[in-house]
Structures are given as structure tokens and as C-alpha cells.
N, C-alpha and C positions, 0 to 999 in steps of 0.2 A: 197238740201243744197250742195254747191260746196264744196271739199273736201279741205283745205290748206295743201300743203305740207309746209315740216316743216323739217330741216336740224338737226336731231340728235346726230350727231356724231363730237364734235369738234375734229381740229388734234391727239393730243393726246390721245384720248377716242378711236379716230380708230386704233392708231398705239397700244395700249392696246388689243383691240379686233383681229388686228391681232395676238398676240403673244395669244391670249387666248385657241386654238385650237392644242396648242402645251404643253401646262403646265403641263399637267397629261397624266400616260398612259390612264386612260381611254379617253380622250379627242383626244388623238393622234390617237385611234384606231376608233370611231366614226369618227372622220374624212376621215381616211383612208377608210372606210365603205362608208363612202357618196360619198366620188371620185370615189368609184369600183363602184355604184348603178350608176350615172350621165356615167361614160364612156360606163354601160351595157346599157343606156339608147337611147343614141346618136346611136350605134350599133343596138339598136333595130328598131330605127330609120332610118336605111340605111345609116350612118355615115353623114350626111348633110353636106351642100357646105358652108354655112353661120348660123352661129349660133349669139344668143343675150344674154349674161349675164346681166340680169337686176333683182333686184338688184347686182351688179357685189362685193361690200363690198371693199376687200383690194386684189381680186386676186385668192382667195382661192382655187376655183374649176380651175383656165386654167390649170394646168398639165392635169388634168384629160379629159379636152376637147382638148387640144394638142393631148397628146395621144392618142387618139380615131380617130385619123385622119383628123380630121378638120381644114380645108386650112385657113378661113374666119371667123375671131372674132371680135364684138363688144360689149363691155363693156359698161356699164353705169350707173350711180346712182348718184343719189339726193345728196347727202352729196359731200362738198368740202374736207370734212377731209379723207373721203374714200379714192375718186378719187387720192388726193395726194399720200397719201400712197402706194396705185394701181399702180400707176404712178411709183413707185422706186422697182414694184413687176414686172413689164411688163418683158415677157419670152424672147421677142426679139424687135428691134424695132417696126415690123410689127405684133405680137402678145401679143394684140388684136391690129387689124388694127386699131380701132378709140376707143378714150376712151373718151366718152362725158357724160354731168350733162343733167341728165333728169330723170324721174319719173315713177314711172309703172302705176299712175294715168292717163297720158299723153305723154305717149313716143313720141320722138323726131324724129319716122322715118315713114316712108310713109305706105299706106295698102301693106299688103304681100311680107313686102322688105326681111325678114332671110325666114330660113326655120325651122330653129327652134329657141325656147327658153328656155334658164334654168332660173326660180324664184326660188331662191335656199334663204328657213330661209326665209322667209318674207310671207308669208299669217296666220302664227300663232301671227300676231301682228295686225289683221285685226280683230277686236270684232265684228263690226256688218257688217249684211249681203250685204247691199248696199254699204256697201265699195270693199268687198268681187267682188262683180257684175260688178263694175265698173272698178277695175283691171284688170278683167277675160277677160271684154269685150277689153279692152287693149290691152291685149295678143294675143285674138282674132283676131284682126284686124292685125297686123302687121304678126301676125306667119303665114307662108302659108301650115304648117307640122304637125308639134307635139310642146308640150308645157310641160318642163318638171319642177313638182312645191315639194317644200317638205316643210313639216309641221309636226305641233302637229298631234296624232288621239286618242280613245280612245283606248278599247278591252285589254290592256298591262298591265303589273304589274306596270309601272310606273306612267300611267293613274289611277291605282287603288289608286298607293299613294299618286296621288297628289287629288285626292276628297275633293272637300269643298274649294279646295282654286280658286276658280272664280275671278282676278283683276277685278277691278271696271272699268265699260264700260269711254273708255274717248269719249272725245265730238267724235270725227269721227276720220277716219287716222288710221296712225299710232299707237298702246298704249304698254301693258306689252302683253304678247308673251299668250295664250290660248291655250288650250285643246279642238279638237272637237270633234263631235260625228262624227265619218266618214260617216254616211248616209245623215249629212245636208252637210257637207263640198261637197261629191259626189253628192249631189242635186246641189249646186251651180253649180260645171262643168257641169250637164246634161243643168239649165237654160243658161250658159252662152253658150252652142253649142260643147261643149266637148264631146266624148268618151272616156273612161277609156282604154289604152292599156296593161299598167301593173300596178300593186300595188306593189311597192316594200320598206320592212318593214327594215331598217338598223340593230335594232338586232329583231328578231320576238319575239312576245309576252312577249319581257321585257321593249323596249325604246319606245318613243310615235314617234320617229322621222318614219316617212314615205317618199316616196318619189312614185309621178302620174307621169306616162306619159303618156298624153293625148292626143289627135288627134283632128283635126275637122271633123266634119261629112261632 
């Protein structure tokens, strides 16, 4: 079954979600956590020449990829109401070099064109597995480096309190954001051709947020 993408975010709902990461201190400080994890990332990576934000949202992560040294950005995602947004968030005119609408189902750039990738928030909305697969293999194909992806995981006090609430699987795609068990989530990266380079947990053993950076073998 072919996967439909599906544009979520109207203008407004993403200029909303931009400001949403700024609302509370705690929001400001998980934030600030996920930039210092992505820049420790990139560094562990050999600072790469080209990198890919996909899902790129409204911007959120390029200081954190600026700063890490990185000459070469391109942006992308699905959503027009993103990109807009994105669009009035750009650091310079040349960063990110190109800011294009395409899909992590189906990216819009050649095999092994960046060197790396950040999927940053987006595989915790992947319910089932062959969705999972079909991304990874995505990722695969275009990264010629490392692949750096963050998500839900369990093992955390926050995982413990959210027990029992499972959303309801939608048809395919996209759905509400999930909890996994890090040994199946870590099964997908080993089926789709990954190694694990670091695990790195944004607060350890209380938030579910995690953040892979993966290699290909």
C-alpha cells in the first residue's frame, strides 16, 4: 500500500507551532537541549560539508546546524504552511541554500547527494512499521554519512506515565506522535542498514525525547 502524503499543517497552525517551543520554561529548555544534542551530533560526525533537514518544520534546529560549522543546507518539508513560515525564519539568504516541498517518504534529491541528515520530531508519528521502513530506506539512499533522527523511547519516568495511552493506529503515514520500545525502534535502524553511533537521551531517565545518530554500514 502506497503511503499518501498529507499536508498537516495549515499557515497558521505552523506559525502556532513555531511559537510553541518557546511558551514555557520548560519548552525553552528541552529545546535548547535538542540544539546542544544535534550540534554534538554533527561534531561527532566530522562537522559535514552538506547537510538535509527533513522534516525541516519552521527552522528550528539551523542555529544549532550553523553553529556547528556547517557551510551547506537544505531544508525541506511537506507542508506549505511550514515552508512559508521557514521562509521568514531563513538565517541568511544562502542558509539554508535551498528550501524545497518534498517528503521523507520520497525525497526530492538524488542517491548520496548530503552527508548527512537531521529527522528531527518526526518518526514518533510513524505507528506502524512499514512506514517506519520506508522512511529509513529514504534516508538511506540520499545520506552518504550519518542520519541523525529523534523520537519517543520508552525506559523514562515519562514513558512510565504515559502507560496505557496507545493512540489509535491511523490508516498509514503520518498520525498522533507514539511511545516506542527502543529495542523495536533500534530493530528498524539495524533492518533498514543503520548502526547506532550514539544514543543520546535530552533529559536521561525522565523525558521520552531521544535523539540516534546513525551511520550506514
Amino acid at each position: 500500500m502506497q503511503i499518501e502524503n498529507k499536508d498537516h499543517y495549515s499557515l497558521n497552525r505552523a506559525g502556532e507551532y513555531d511559537q510553541h517551543h518557546k511558551k514555557s520554561l520548560r519548552a525553552r529548555l528541552t529545546s535548547e537541549r535538542e540544539l546542544a544534542l544535534l550540534k554534538q551530533s554533527l561534531k561527532i560526525a566530522g562537522v559535514p560539508e552538506t547537510v538535509l533537514d527533513l522534516p525541516c518544520g519552521t527552522g528550528r534546529f539551523w542555529p544549532a546546524i550553523a553553529e556547528a560549522g556547517v557551510k551547506r543546507l537544505i531544508a525541506g518539508d511537506y507542508s506549505e504552511g511550514m515552508l512559508a513560515v521557514a521562509q521568514r525564519n531563513r538565517l541568511s539568504d544562502s542558509f539554508p541554500e535551498q528550501l524545497i516541498r518534498t517528503s521523507v517518504f520520497d525525497i526530492d534529491l538524488p542517491d548520496n547527494s548530503v552527508d548527512f541528515i537531521a529527522c528531527m520530531r518526526f518518526f514518533h508519528h510513524l505507528y506502524h512499521r512499514p512506514d517506519r521502513l520506508s522512511a529509513l530506506a529514504e534516508l538511506q539512499r540520499v545520506a552518504r554519512g550519518h542520519v541523525a533522527v529523534s523520537l519517543w523511547v520508552d525506559g523514562n519516568l515519562a514513558s512510565w506515565r504515559r502507560r496505557g495511552r496507545k493512540p489509535a493506529a491511523p490508516e498509514r503515514g503520518y498520525g498522533k506522535r507514539v511511545c516506542f520500545d527502543s529495542d523495536d525502534i533500534e530493530a528498524d535502524f539495524a533492518t533498514a542498514g543503520f548502526t547506532i553511533r550514539e544514543r543520546m537521551d535530552v533529559w536521561p531517565r525522565i523525558s521520552m525525547w531521544r535523539m540516534y545518530l546513525l551511520e550506514q554500514r
